[in-house]
N, C-alpha and C positions, 0 to 999 in steps of 0.2 A: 908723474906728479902724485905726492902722497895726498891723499884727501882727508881734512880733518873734519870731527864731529861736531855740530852745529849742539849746543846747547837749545833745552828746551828754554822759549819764552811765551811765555803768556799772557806778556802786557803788563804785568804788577811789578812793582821792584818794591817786594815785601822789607819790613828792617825788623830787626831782632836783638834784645842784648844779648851782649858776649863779654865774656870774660876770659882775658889772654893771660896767662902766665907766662914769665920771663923769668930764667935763672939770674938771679943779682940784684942789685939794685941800678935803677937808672937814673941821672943825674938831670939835672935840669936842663941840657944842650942835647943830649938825647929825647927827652921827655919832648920838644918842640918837632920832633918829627912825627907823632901822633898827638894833633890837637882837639880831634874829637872822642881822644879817651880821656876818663880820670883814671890817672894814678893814687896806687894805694901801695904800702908795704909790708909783706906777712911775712916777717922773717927773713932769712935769705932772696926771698921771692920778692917779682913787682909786678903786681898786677895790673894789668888796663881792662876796664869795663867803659862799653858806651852801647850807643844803639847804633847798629850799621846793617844798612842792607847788603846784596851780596855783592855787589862790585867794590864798596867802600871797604867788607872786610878781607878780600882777596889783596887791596893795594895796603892795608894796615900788615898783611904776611908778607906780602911783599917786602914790604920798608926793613922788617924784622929781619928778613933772610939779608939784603942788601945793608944793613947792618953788622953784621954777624951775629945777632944778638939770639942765645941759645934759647928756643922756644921749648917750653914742656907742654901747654894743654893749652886747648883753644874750647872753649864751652860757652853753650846755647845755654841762658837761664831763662826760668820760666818769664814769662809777662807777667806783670806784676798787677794783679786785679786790681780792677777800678774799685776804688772806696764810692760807697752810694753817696748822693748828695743828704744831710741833714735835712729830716724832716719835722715839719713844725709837729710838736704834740698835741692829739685833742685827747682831753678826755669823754669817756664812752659816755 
């Protein structure tokens, strides 16, 4: 019996944006097989961006391969700093 490699866990199921590119464009009855991405389109390309931790963005590659749908880049974008809350002004 082959023994397989247990993944490290640590207790967190951290989430991240991601930004997926797809060759083409995808239509609205594709588009429903990832509802926790937005769609955008740069040209030939269609983008899905969301925030997904690691098991949601493993089953959104998933979908893609069990698809056919030709993948080119799968990117981590930064977190998007928090704006400070408005502060009342005094003056000195």
């Amino acid at each position: 019996m082959r023994a397989h490699p247990v993944p490290f866990d640590d207790g967190r199921m951290d989430s991240a944006l991601y930004a997926i590119r797809i060759n083409g464009h995808l239509g609205a009855m594709l588009l429903t097989a990832f509802p926790a991405m937005v769609m955008e389109h740069q040209g030939p390309v269609t983008v899905l961006t969301g925030v997904l931790d690691q098991p949601a963005l493993y089953g959104v590659l998933a979908e893609i391969e069990s698809l056919g749908l030709d993948l080119l880049e799968v990117r981590q974008l930064p977190a998007k700093p928090e704006t400070p809350e408005p502060r009342e002004y005094r003056s000195p």
